[in-house]
Each structure stands twice: as C-alpha cells, then as structure tokens.
C-alpha positions in Angstrom: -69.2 -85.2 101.3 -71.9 -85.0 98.6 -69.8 -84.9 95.1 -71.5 -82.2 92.8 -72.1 -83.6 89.0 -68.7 -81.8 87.3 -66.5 -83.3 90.5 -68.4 -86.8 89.6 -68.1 -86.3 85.7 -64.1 -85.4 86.6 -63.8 -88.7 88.7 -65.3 -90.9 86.1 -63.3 -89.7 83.7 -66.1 -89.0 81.0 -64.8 -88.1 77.4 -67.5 -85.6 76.7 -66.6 -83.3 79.7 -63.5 -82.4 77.6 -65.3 -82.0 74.1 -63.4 -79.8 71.8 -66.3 -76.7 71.3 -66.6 -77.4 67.7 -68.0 -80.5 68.2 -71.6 -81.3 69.5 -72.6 -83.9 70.8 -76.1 -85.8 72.0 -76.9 -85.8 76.1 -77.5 -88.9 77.1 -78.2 -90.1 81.3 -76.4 -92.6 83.0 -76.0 -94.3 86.6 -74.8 -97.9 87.7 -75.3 -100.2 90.0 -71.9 -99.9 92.3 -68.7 -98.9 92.4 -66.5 -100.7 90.3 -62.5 -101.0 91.3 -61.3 -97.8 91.8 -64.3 -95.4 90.3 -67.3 -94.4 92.4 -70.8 -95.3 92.5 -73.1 -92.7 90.7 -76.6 -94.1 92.6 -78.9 -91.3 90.7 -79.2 -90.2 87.0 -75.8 -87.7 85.8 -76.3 -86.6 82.1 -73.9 -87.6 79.8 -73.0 -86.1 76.9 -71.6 -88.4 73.8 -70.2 -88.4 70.8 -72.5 -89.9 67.8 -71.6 -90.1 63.8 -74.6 -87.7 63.2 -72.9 -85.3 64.8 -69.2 -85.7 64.1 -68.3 -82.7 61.4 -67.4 -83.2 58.3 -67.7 -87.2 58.4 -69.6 -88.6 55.9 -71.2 -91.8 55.8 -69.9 -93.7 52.9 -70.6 -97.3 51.6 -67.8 -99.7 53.3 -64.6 -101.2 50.9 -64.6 -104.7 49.9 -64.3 -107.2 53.1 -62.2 -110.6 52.9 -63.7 -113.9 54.2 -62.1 -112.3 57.3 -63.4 -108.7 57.6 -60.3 -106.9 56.5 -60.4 -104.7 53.5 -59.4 -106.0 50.7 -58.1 -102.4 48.5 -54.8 -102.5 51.1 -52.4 -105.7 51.1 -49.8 -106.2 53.4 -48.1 -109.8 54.0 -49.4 -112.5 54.4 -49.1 -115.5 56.9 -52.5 -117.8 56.7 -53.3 -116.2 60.2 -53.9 -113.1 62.2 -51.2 -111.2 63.6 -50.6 -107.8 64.1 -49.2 -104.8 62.8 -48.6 -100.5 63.3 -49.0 -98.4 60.2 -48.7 -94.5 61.1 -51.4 -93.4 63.6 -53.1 -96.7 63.9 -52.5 -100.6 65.2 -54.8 -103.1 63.3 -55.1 -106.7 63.0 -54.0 -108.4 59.7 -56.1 -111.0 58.3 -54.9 -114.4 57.6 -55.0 -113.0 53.7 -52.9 -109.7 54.5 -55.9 -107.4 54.4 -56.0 -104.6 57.5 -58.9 -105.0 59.7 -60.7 -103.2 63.0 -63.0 -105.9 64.5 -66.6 -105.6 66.2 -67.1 -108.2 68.2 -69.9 -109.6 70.8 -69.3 -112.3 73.5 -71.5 -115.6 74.8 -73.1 -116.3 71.2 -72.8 -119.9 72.4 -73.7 -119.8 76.0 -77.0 -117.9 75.8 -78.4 -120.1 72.9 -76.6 -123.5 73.8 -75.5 -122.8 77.5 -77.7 -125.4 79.3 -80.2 -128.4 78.5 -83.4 -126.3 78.2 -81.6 -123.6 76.2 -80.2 -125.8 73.8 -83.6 -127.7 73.3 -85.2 -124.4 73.0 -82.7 -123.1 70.5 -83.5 -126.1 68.3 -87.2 -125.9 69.0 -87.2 -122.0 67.8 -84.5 -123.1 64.6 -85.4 -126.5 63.5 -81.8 -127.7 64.1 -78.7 -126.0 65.7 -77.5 -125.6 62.6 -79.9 -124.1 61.4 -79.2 -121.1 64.8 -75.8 -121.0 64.0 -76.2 -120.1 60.1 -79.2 -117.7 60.7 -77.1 -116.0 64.1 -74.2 -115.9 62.1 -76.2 -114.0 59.3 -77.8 -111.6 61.1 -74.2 -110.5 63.2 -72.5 -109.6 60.2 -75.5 -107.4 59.4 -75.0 -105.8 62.4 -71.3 -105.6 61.2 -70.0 -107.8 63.7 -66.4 -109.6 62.5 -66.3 -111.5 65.3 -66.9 -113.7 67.9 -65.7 -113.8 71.3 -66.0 -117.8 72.9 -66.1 -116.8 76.4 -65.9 -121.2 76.4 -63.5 -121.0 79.2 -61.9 -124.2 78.1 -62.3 -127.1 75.3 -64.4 -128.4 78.2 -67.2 -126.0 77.2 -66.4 -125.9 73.5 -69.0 -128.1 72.4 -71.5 -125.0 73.0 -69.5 -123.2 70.3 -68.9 -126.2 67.4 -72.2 -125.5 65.7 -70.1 -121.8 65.0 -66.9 -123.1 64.5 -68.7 -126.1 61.8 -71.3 -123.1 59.9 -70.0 -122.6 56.0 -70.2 -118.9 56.2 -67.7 -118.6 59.4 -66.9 -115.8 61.8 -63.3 -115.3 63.2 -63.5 -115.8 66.9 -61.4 -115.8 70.1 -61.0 -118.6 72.9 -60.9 -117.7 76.7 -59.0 -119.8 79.0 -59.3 -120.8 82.7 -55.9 -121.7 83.0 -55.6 -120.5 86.9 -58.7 -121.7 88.1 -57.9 -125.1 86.6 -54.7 -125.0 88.2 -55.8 -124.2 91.5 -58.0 -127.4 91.1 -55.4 -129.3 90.7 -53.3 -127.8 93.5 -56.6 -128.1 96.1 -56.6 -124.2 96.5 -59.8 -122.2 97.3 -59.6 -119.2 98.9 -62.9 -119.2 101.4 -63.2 -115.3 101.8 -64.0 -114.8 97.9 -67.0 -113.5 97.0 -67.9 -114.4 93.6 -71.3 -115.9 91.5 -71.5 -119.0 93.9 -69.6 -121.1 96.1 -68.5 -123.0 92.6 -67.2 -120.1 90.8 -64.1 -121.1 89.3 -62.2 -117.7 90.5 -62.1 -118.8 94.1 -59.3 -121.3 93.0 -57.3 -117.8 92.5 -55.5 -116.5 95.0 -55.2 -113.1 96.1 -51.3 -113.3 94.4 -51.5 -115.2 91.5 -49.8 -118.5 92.3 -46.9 -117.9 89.5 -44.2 -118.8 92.4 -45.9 -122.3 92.9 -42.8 -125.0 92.3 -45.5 -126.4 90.0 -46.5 -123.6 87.9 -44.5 -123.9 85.2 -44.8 -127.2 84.1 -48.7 -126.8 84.4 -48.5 -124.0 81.8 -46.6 -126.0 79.0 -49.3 -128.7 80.1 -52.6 -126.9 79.7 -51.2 -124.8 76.2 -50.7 -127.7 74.5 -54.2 -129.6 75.2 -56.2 -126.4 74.9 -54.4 -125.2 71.4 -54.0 -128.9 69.6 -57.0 -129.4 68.0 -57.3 -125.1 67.0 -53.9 -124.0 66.2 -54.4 -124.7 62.5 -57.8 -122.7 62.4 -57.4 -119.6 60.4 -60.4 -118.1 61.7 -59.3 -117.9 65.1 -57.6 -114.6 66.1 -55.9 -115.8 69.6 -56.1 -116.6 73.3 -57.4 -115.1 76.2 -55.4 -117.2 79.2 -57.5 -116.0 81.8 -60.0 -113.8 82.6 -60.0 -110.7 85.6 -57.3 -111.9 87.6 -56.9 -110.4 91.2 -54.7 -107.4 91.0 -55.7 -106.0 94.7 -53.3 -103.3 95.8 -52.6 -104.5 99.2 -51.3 -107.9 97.3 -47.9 -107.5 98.9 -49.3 -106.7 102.3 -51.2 -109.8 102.2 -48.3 -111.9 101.1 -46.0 -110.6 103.7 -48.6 -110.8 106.2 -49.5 -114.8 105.6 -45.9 -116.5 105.6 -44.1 -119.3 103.9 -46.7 -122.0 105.3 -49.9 -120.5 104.0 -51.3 -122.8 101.7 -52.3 -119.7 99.4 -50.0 -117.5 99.1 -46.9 -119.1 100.8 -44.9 -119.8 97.3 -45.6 -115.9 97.0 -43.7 -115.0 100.6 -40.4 -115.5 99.7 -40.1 -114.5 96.1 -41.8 -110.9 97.7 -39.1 -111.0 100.5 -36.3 -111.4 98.2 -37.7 -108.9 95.5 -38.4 -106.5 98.1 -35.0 -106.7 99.8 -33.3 -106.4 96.3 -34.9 -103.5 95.6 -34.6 -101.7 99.0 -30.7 -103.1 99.1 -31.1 -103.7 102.4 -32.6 -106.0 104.9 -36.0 -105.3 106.6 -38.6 -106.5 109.2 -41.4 -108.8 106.9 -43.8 -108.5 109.8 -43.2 -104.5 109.8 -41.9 -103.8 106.1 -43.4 -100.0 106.0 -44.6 -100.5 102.6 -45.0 -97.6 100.2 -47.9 -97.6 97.6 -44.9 -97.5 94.6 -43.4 -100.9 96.1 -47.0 -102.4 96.0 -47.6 -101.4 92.8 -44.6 -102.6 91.0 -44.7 -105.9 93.1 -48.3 -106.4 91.2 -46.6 -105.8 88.1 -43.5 -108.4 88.7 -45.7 -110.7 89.6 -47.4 -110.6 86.3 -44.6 -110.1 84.6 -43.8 -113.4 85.8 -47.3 -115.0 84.6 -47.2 -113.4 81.2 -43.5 -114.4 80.3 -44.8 -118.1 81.8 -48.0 -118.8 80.0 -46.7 -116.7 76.2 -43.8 -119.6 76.1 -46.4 -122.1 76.7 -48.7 -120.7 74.0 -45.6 -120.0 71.8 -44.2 -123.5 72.2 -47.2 -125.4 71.1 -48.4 -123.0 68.6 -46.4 -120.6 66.7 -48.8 -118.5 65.3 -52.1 -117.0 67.0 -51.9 -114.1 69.3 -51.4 -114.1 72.8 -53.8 -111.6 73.8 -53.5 -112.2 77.8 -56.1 -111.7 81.0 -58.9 -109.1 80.3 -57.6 -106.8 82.8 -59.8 -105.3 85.2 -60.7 -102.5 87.8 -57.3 -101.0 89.2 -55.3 -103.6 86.7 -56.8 -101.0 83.7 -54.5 -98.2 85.8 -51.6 -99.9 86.8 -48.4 -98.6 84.8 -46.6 -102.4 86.2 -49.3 -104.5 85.0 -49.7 -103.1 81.5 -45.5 -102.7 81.0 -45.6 -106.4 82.0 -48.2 -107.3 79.2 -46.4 -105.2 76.7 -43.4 -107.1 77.0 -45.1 -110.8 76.5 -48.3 -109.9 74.7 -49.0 -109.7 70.8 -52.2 -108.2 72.1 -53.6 -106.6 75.6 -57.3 -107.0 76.4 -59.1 -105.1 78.8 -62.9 -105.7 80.4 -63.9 -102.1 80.3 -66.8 -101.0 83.0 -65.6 -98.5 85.2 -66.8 -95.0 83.3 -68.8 -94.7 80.8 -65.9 -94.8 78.2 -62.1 -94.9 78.7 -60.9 -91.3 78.2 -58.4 -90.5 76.1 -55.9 -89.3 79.0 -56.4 -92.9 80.1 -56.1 -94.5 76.6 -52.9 -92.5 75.8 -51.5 -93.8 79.1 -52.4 -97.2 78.2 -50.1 -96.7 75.3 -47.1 -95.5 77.0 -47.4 -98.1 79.7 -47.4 -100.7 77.3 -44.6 -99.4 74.6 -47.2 -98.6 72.7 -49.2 -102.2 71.9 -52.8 -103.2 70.3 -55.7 -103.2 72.5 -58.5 -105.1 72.6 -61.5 -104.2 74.9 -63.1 -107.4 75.5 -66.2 -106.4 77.7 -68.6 -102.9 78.1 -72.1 -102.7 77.8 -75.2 -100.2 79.0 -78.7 -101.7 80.0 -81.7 -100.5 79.6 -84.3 -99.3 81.9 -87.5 -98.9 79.5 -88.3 -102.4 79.7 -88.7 -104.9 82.9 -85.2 -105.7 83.7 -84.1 -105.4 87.1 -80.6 -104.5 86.3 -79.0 -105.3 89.4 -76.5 -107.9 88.3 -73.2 -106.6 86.3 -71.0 -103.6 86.8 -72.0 -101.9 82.9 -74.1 -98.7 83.2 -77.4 -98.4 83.4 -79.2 -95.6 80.6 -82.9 -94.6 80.1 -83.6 -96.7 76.6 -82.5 -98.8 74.0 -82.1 -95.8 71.6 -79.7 -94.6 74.4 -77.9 -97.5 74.7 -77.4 -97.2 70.8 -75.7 -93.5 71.6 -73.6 -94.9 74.6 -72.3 -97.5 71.8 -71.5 -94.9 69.4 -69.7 -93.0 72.1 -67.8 -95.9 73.1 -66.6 -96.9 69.9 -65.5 -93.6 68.6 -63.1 -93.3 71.5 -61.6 -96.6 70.9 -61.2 -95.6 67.5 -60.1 -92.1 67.9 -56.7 -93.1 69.7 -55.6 -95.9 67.3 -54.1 -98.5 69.3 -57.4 -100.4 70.0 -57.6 -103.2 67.1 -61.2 -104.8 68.0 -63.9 -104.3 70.8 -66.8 -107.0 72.2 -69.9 -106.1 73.4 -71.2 -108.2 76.3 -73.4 -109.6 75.0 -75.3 -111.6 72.7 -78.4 -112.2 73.9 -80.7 -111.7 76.8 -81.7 -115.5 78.3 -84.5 -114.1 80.3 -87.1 -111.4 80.6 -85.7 -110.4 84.4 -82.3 -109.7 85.4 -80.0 -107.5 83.3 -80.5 -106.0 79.6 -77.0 -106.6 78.1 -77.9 -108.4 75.0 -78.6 -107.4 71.2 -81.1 -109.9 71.2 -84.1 -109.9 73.9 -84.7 -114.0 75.1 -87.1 -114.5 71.8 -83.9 -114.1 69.5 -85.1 -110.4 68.4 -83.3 -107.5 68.0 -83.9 -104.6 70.4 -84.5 -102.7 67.2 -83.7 -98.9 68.2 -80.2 -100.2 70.3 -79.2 -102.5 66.9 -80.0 -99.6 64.6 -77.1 -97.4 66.1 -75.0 -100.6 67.1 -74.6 -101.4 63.0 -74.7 -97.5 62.4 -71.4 -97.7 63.7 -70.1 -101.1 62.6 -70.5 -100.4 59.2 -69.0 -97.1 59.0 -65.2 -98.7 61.3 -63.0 -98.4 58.0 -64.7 -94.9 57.2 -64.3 -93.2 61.0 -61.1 -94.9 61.4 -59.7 -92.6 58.1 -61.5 -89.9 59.3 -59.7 -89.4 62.8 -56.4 -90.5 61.2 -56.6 -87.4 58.8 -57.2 -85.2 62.2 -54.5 -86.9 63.8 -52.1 -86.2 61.0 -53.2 -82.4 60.9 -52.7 -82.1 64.6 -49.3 -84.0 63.8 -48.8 -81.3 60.8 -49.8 -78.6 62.8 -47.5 -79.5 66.1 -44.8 -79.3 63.8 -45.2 -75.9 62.2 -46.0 -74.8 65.5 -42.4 -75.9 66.8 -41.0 -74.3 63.9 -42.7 -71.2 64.7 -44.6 -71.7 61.2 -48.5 -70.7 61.2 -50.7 -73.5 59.9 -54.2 -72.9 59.1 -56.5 -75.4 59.4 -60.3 -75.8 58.2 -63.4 -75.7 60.8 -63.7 -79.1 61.4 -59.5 -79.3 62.4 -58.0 -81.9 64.9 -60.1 -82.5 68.1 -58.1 -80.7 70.7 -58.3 -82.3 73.9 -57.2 -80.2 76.6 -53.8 -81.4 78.7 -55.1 -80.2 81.8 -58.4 -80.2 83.9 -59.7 -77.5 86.8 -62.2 -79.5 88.6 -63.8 -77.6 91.7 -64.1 -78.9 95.0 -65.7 -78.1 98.3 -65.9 -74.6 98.5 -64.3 -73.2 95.5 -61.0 -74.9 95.7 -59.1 -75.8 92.2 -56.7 -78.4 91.2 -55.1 -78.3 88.4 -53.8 -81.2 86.1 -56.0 -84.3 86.8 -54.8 -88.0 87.0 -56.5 -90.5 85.3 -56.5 -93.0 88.3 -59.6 -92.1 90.3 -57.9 -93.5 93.7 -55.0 -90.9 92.6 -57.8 -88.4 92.0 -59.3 -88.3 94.9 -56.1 -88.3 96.9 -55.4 -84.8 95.3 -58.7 -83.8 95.5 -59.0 -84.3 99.3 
C-alpha cells in the first residue's frame, strides 16, 4: 500500500507535524536515498516544515557571553577539574569545561581526513596553504566563526592520528573527540570476518564484527585493558580532549539471538555468544527449553541485545577508567534500531558518562523519541555525533550516505536550524557533529561546509553559524518555557489557574491520530517505526 504524506510524516517521526499553533515555521522538502534501520524510504519530495530562529516568538538574537579557551561561558563557574566532565543543572545536562565554565558544543567531523586523508590530499592541502600548518590555523579560524567548539577525530585509532596532529599541535586549539575501532581491531587479531557483510569494500574494518558483538570471547577482556591503555597513553593528559568514542555503529540486528541460537557452540563467529544466550535465556524463562526450537518472543530478543551490551560497556568503561581517570566515556554511536532499543540505551546509561548517537533516520529526532531516550537511559547527556542534509542544486549525485537529501544549500541551512533547536529544546543533548567538513570531490554526496576548493557553501554556512552563535541564547530561551510549563503543571495539579503570555511553553501533544487506509484511526503513536507500523497494519 501507497503511504499518503501525513501517514509518512507520522512514520518518520517529523517534529514539525506536532507544531504547537503559535509557532510558525518555514516549509522545507525532503527525500533520501533508502531506508535506514527501522524508518522507510521516502523515494519522492514530502514537504517538511521546520523550526528556524527567525521564526521562534519572542527569541531575540543577542550578542553571545564571554567564551573560555574551551567554549564554555565564562559569567557561570562551577568546579573545576583541568578536564571535561559532565554535569545536570535544572532542565538541562551540559558539559563542563576543563576551567568549570558550562558549555553546549557544535561540532563537525573528518576535519583531518578530507584535507590530510590520502597522499594527493595532503599534497594538495599544502599546495592550496603553503604548509599544513598553515590549513590547520586558517581551518581552525574559520570553524570557530562558524561557532564550531569542536572537533570530532573520526581517526579510528592512533594509527590514523597523524592526519589530525597538525590540529592537535595549532596554538589556537579546538577541543576534540577520538573514535576508536576497538572491535574491528579485535576481530583482527582473533582472524574473524564475517563474509555475508555488506559494507564500503571487502576491507572495511566492520566485517571483523560479528553479528553478536564478540564480548563472550575467553579473550575479550584482556584485549580491552590492552587496547585502552595504548590508545589513551599519549592523550589522557590533553585538556582539550572531551573523551572516547570506543567504537562506531555496532550491529544491534534484532534477530541477534535467533542467529546465535541458530549457529552453535563451534561457529567461529558467534560460538562464545551460544552459551552465554542459552544460559541467560534459560535463567530468565526458569526453565529448560529446546535451542534449536526456543519460540523466541521479540521482548526476549530485545533485552538479549541489551545484555549483551551491557556486557561490552561495563568491559571497555573499566578499561578506559583504569588507564585514564578522567575523560568521558562516551560509547558506540548508536545506530538504526540501537537509537530505539530501551536495553541498549539502559545499558549505556549504567557505564557511560556520555551516550552518542549517529542520527539519520528522520529528519530530526522528535521529542517523543528524545524524551524516551531520557527515560531509557536514567536520564544521561547525549551527544549526536552524525546528521546531515545534501544538496541537490549543484552536481552531486547524492547516492552514497543515509542523511536526507533537500532542494538547496539555503535549505540545508533550515534543516540545520531545525535539527538543532530539537536537540536543544529537550536538554539532555550536550554537543552535536555535523558530518561533515568538507566535500573531497565535485561528484558523490554534498555533506560538507566546505565544497573540495576549501569554500564555504555560503547560503548553508550563513544559517549553520546563525545557529551556533546564538546555543547559550536559545538554550535560556527554552529553559524559561520549560520552567513555565513546569510552573504551570503545578498550579494545574493544585487546581490553581496560571496565566501565561502568548509566546507560553511549546505544548507538544501526548498523543497522535494518524489515518490509515480508508479512514481508520489509531490513537497514541509509538516512536519505534517497526512498532508503528505493527499498530498501524
């Protein structure tokens, strides 16, 4: 069946469909390229509308507070401890700088790779620069400018760090974040490589993954403790860096148990996996049972996905925590049906000083789905580590990645704004990254700032540091709404009126009545598309 728009709209989850009426917003048109975990494909145009500061009542753009050498403002102190950490005050999560100054963080990813990545773009790079110093001061200038506090490595491992030291060495530093590949390089050193994965090549370093993260490996543990302490000993002094990423979109398939079950305890895969998922699933049932015919329920899937991260985030935290005390563990960049799974994200709450999550699926997360994010987690910081939207105006193909896909750079600008206000609307999400720095070529994608001659796409940037330079200023203006609607809920349980002005808390409506086939409603809506469509159908 042919979905209508509203059904599609519903499905995706799109913020704007549940706009409070008193505030406007700009209409925008989006598609992508395919489905993406659990959400749909959308193959032709579907307007959009979004949120933009232009348009957000009663907010006025004011000049931002004094910045430390960090980004956080300097007119609030709090402790503290020579490096990032963390830290709740009322409505809102932020990171503390290494000075004790609160901070919200813009990001972008793959500064490094797309100027330094390979032979031709390094000698390029220095051609363009005069030196790679030289890149690295004048990049480093023009991101702040665009109110980017920092920099996401994306190095993978101190193998690929040298692409990054002309960053790390500039006098007027960013604060940054390092991405591991601690599973793939333990699945080299185990000889695993799964042959059905599909990934960028037969070398990409996720097909040393299996399909159940090899956590139950006799080896695992010690390989942990191992990698932690050569990939944080010449870093875990560095002020400027915020924390590790261990890994990056790990499987989280929801037939993971079915496949362990299914492969047995000599399967060079995911045999260490078969009788841990035996044992946990016979514990939990209290009873014994058939593996070959274990008449699985989707609950006991899902929680088996979360115990088996639970296992790999208590694992590799006590590795980072044993060889460096004091930057944040910040975990996998979850992905596709990871982003919904109440398991996953309880697991990462309990081991992570951060969560980060590769965002792609909709064209921002909703704030049904954000507000489940926090009670999954016990209420933790956030960081979004991936999104973007391409451009078609120019003569990119835009047939590699899973962001969306709008008409121009000026609406990639409003897709930005959109994005970012819901992040900082719900308060828990401490920094997001744009993916990514630059474009390398004049085919392929549009996901950069920068097109492959280093210059701005000038109408995107414009609303890109639009919003950067206004964080502190928004963030204080949907604090004050959240308070009212705090305020107001209150008085309302007391059976008190409260009046509040025009441009009150945004009200987002608890439920949904989406329409489907021939005039059928549901009401309530979950914010799991594969739950979605269940109760749709």
């Amino acid at each position: 069946m042919k979905l209508n728009p509203a059904i599609l709209a519903a499905l995706l989850l799109v913020p704007s469909s549940v706009l409070p009426e008193h505030i406007s917003a700009a209409t925008i048109e989006v598609r992508n390229s395919g489905p993406y975990g659990p959400w749909p494909q959308v193959k032709t145009w579907m307007a959009l509308e979004v949120r933009c500061i232009a348009l957000l009542p009663g907010f006025v753009a004011a000049s931002a507070p004094a910045l430390d050498g960090f980004g956080g403002r300097t007119d609030i102190k709090l402790a503290a401890t020579g490096f990032f950490r963390v830290e709740r005050s009322g409505h809102r999560w932020w990171l503390i700088t290494p000075e004790g100054h609160p901070c919200l963080s813009p990001g972008v990813n793959n500064v490094g790779q797309n100027a330094l990545g390979s032979a031709k773009e390094e000698a390029d790079t220095a051609a363009r620069f005069g030196s790679i110093a030289a890149w690295a001061e004048a990049s480093l200038t023009q991101l702040r400018d665009f109110g980017v506090m920092s920099l996401s490595s994306d190095g993978k491992s101190l193998d690929e760090m040298k692409v990054h030291a002309a960053l790390l060495q500039a006098k007027q530093r960013l604060p940054w974040t390092m991405t591991w590949q601690l599973l793939p390089a333990f699945g080299q050193k185990c000889g695993l490589r799964d042959a059905a994965f599909k990934g960028i090549g037969k070398d990409d370093p996720k097909a040393r993954i299996p399909a159940c993260l090899p956590v139950f490996h006799p080896g695992f543990a010690a390989f942990c403790d191992e990698y932690a302490r050569a990939q944080v000993a010449t870093v875990k002094d560095d002020p400027f860096l915020i924390g590790y990423f261990t890994d990056n979109e790990l499987p989280n398939s929801p037939d993971t148990l079915d496949r362990v079950l299914r492969a047995g305890p000599r399967d060079k895969l995911l045999g260490s996996a078969y009788q841990p998922a035996v044992d946990w699933l016979g514990a939990r049932r209290g009873a014994a049972f058939d593996p070959q015919q274990p008449n699985l329920t989707d609950l006991e899937r899902a929680e088996f996905i979360g115990f088996v991260f639970e296992r790999y985030y208590a694992m590799t935290s006590a590795a980072i925590r044993r060889h460096d005390p004091h930057h944040l563990r910040m975990g996998s960049r979850l992905h596709k049906d990871a982003v919904h799974s109440a398991a996953i994200l309880a697991a990462a709450g309990r081991h992570l000083d951060a969560i980060s999550v590769n965002f792609y699926g909709a064209p921002a997360p909703s704030p049904e789905l954000l507000a489940q994010w926090r009670e999954a987690s016990g209420d933790r910081p956030f960081i979004v580590t991936e999104f973007y939207a391409m451009g078609d105006d120019l003569a990119f193909d835009n047939t590699n990645g899973d962001g969306w896909i709008v008409h121009s750079q000026a609406e990639r600008g409003l897709f930005y704004e959109n994005f970012v206000l819901s992040l900082l609307e719900n308060g828990n999400v401490v920094s997001w990254q744009w993916f990514k720095h630059r474009d390398v070529s004049k085919k392929g994608s549009n996901k950069g700032l920068l097109n492959s001659e280093h210059v701005p796409y000038a109408a995107f940037s414009e609303h890109y540091r639009r919003v950067n330079s206004q964080v502190y200023q928004l963030a204080a203006w949907f604090d004050k709404r959240a308070r009212l609607a705090d305020t107001t809920a209150r008085a309302a349980a007391a059976g008190m009126h409260q009046s509040e002005p025009e441009d009150a808390v945004a009200r987002w409506p608890q439920e949904r009545i989406v329409q489907w086939g021939e005039g059928r409603e549901v009401r309530g809506f979950n914010s799991n598309p594969r739950t979605a469509v269940k109760e749709l159908k």
